[in-house]
ZANUZA-11325 format. One record per residue: residue in one letter; x, y, z of N, C-alpha, C in turn. Coordinates in Angstrom, 1 decimal, decimal comma, always signed. Example, Ala and Ser with C-alpha at 12.3 -4.5 7.8 and 13.67 -1.06 7.14 Angstrom:
BEGIN
{'A' {+13,2 -5,7 +7,8} {+12,3 -4,5 +7,8} {+13,2 -3,3 +7,8}}
{'S' {+12,8 -2,2 +7,1} {+13,7 -1,1 +7,1} {+12,9 +0,0 +7,9}}
// end
This chain:
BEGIN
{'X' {+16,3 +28,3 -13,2} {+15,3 +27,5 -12,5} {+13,9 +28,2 -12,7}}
{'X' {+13,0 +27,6 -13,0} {+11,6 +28,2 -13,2} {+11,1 +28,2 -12,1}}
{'X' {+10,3 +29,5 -11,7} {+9,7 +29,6 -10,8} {+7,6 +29,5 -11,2}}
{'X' {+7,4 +28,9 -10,0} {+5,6 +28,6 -10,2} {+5,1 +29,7 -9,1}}
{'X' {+4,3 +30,1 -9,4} {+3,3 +31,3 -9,1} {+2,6 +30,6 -8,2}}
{'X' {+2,3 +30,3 -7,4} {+1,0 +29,9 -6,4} {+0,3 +30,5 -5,7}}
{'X' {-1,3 +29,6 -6,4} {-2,4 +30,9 -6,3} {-3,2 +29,8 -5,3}}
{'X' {-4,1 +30,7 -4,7} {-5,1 +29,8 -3,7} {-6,3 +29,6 -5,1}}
{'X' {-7,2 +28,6 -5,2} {-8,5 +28,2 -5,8} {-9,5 +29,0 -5,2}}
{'X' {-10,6 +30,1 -6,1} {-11,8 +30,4 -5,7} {-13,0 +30,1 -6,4}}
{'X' {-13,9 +30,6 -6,2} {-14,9 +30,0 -6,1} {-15,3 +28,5 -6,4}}
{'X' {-16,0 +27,8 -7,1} {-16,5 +26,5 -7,0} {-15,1 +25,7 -6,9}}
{'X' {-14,2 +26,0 -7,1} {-12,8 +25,2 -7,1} {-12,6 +25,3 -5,9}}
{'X' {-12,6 +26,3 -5,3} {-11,9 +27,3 -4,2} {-12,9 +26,2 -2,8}}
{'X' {-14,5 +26,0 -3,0} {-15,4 +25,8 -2,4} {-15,1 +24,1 -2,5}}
{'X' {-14,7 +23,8 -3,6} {-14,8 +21,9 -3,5} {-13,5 +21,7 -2,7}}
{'X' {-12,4 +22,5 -3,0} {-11,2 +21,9 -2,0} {-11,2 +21,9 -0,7}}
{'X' {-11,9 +23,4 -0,1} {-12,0 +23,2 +1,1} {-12,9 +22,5 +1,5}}
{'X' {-13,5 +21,3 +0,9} {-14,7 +20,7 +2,0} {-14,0 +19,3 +1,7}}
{'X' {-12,7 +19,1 +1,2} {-12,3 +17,8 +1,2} {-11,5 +17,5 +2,6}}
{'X' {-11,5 +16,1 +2,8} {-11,7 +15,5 +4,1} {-10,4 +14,8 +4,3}}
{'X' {-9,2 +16,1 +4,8} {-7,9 +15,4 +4,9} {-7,9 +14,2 +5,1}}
{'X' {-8,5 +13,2 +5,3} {-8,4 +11,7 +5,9} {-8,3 +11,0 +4,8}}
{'X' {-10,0 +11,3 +4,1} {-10,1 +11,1 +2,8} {-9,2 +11,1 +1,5}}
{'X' {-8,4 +12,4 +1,9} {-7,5 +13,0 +1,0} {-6,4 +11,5 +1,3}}
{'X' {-6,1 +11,1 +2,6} {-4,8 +10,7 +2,6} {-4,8 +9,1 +2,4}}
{'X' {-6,0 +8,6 +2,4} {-6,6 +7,2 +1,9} {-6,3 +7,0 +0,8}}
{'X' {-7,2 +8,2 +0,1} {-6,9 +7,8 -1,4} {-5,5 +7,8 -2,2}}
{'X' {-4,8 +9,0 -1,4} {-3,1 +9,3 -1,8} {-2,3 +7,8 -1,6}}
{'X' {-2,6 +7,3 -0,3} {-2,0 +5,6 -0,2} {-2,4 +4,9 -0,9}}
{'X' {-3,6 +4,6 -1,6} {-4,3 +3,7 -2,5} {-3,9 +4,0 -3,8}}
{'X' {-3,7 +5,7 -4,2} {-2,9 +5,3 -5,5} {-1,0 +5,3 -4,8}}
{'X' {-0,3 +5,4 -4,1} {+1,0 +5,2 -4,3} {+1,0 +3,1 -4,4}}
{'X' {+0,2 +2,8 -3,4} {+0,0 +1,2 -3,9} {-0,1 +0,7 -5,5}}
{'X' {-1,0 +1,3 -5,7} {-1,5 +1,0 -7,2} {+0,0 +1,5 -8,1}}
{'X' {+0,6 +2,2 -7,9} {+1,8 +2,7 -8,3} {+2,6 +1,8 -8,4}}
{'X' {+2,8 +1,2 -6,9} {+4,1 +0,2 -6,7} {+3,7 -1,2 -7,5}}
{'X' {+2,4 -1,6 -7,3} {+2,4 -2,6 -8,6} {+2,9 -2,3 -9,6}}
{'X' {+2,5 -1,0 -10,1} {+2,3 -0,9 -11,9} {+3,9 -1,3 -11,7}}
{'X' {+4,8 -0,4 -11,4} {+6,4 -0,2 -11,2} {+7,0 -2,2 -11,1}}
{'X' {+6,2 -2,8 -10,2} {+7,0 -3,7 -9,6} {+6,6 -4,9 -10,7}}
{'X' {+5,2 -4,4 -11,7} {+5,1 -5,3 -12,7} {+6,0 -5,1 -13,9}}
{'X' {+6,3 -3,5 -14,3} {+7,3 -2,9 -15,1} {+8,6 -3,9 -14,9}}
{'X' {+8,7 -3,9 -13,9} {+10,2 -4,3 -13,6} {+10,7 -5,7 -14,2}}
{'X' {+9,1 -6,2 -13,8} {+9,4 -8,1 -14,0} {+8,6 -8,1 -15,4}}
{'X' {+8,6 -7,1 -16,6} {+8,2 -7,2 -18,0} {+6,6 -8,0 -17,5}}
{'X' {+5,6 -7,3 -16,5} {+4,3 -8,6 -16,8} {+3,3 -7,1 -17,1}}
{'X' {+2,9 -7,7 -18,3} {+1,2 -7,1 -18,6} {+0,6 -7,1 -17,6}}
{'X' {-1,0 -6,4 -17,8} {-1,7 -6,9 -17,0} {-2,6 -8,4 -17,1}}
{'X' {-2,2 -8,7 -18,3} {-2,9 -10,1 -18,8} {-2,3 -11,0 -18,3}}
{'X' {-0,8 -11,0 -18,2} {+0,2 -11,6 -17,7} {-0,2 -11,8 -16,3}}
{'X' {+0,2 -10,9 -15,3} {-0,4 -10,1 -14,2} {-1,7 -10,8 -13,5}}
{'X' {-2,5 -11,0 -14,2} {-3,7 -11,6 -13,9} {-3,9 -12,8 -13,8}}
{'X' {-3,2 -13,3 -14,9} {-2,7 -15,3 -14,4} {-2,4 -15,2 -13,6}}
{'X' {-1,0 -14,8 -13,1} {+0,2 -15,2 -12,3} {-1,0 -15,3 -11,3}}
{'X' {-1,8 -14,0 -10,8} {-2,7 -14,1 -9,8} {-3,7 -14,9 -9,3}}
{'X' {-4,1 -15,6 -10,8} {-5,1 -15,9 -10,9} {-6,7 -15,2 -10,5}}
{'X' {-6,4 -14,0 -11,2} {-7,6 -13,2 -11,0} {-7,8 -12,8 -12,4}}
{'X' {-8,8 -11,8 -12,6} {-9,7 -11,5 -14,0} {-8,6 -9,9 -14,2}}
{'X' {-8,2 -9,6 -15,2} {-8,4 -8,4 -16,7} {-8,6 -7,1 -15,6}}
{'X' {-9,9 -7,3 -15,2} {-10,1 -6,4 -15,1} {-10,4 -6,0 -13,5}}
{'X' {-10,0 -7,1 -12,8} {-9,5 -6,7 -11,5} {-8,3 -6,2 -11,0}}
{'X' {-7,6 -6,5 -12,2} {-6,0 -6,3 -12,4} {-5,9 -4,8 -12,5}}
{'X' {-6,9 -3,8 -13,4} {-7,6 -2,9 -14,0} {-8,1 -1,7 -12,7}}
{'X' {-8,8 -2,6 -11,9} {-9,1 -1,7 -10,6} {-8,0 -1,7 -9,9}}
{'X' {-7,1 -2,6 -9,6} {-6,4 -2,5 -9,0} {-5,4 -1,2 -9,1}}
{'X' {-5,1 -1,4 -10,6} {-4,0 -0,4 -11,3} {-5,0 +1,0 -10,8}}
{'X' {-6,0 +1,3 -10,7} {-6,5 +2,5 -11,1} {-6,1 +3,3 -9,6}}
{'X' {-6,4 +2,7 -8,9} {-6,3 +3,2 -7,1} {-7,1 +3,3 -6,2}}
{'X' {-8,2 +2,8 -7,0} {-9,4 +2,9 -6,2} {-9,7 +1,5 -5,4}}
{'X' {-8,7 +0,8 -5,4} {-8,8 -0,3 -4,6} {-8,3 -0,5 -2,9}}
{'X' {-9,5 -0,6 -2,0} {-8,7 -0,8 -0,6} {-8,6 -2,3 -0,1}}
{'X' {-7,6 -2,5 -0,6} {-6,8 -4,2 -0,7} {-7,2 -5,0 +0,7}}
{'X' {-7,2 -6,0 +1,3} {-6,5 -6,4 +2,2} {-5,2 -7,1 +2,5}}
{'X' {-5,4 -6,9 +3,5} {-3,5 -7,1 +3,7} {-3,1 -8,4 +3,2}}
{'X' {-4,0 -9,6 +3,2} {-3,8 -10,9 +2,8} {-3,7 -10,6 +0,9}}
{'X' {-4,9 -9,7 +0,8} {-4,4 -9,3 -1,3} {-3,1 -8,9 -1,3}}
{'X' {-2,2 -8,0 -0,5} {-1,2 -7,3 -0,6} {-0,1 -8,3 -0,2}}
{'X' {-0,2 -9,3 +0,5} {+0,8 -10,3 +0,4} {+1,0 -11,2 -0,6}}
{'X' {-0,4 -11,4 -1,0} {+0,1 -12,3 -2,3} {+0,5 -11,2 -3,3}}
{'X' {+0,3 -10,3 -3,6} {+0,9 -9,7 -4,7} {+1,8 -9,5 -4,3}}
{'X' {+2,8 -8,9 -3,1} {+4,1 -8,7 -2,8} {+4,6 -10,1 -3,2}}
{'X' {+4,2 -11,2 -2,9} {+4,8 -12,7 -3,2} {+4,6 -12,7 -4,8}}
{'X' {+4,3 -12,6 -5,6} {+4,2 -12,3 -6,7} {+4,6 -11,8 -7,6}}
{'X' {+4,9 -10,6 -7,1} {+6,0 -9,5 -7,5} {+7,7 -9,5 -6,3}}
{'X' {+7,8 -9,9 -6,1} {+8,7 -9,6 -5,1} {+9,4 -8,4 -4,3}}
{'X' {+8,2 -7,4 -3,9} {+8,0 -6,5 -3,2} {+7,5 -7,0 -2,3}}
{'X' {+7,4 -5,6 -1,2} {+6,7 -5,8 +0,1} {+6,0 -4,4 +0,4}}
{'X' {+4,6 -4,7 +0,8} {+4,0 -3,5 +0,7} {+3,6 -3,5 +2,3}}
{'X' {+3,8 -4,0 +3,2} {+3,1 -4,3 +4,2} {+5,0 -4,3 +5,6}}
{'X' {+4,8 -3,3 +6,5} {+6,1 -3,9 +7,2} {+5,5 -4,5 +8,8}}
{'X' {+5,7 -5,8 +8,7} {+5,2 -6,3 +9,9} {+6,1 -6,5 +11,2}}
{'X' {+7,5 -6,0 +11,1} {+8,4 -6,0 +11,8} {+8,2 -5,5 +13,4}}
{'X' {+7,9 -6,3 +14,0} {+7,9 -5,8 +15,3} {+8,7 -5,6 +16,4}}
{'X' {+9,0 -4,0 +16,9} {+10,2 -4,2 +18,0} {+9,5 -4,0 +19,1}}
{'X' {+10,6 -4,4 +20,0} {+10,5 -4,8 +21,4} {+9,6 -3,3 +22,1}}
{'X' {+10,2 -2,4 +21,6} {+9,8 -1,2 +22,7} {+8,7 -0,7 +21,9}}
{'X' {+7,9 -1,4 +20,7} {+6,2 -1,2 +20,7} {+5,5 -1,9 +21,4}}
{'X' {+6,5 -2,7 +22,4} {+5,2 -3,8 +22,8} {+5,2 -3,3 +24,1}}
{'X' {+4,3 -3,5 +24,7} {+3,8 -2,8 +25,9} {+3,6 -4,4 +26,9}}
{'X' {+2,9 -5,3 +26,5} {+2,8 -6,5 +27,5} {+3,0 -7,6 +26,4}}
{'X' {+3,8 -8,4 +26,4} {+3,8 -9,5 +25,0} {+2,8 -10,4 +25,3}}
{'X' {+2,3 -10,9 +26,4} {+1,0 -11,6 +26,3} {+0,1 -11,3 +25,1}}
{'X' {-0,3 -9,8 +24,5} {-0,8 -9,5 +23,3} {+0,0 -10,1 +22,0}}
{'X' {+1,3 -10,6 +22,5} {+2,0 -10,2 +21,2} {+2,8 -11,9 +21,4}}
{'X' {+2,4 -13,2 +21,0} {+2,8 -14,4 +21,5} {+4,2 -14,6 +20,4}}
{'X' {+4,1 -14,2 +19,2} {+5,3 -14,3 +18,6} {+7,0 -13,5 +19,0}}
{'X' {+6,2 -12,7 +19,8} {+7,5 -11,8 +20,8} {+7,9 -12,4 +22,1}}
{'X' {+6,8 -13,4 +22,4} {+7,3 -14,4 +23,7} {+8,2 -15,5 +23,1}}
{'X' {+7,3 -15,7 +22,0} {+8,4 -16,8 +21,2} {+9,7 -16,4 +21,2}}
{'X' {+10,0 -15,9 +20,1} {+11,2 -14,9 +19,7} {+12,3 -14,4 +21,4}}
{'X' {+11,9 -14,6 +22,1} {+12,4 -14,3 +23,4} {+12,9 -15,2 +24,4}}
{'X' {+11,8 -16,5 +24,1} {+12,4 -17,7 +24,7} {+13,8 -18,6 +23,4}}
{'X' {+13,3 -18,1 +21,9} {+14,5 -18,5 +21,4} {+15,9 -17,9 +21,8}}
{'X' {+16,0 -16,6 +22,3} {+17,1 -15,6 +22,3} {+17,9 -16,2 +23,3}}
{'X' {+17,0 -16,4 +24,7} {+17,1 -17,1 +26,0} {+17,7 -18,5 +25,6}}
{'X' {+17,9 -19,7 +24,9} {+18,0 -20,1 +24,3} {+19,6 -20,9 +23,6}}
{'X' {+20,0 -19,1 +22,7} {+21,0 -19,1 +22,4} {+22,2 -18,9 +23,2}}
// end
């Protein structure tokens, strides 16, 4: 088994990492593992990005930003491409003991009066 030496970064290296902005840091980390699960979930279903781009009905090179990671999607972009792809990038599953008052939450009153119901 190879072992890796781990060194801390100094000077201008040493100086740029520490002034990055764990938050920052973890935005951008989700924005490329997204950009990932496309690439992967287009691999899967053999589509280009040319391909890719119809299906969407978007341009080349939106397809292009997307892939790169630098994209912060909305959740409505991430459902059609989950629909598209037949992934799911988004978990909207709601349980009972995150809800605090269902008046906020009308599809948990629903879902409640069906149960009542059965």
């Amino acid at each position: 088994m190879k072992t890796v030496n781990k060194r801390n970064a100094t000077g201008v290296l040493g100086r740029m990492i520490a002034e990055v902005d764990p938050v920052k840091l973890a935005k951008t980390r989700n924005r490329m593992i997204v950009a990932a699960k496309i690439a992967d979930a287009m691999k899967a279903k053999n589509l280009n990005q040319k391909q890719f781009a119809k299906l969407m009905g978007r341009t080349e090179s939106e397809i292009f930003d997307w892939l790169s990671g630098d994209r912060n999607f909305t959740i409505d972009t991430l459902f059609d491409i989950g629909q598209a792809l037949g992934v799911s990038f988004l978990s909207t599953t709601l349980h009972y003991s995150e809800v605090e008052e269902s008046d906020h939450y009308p599809e948990v009153e629903f879902k409640s009066m069906c149960h009542s119901l059965s």
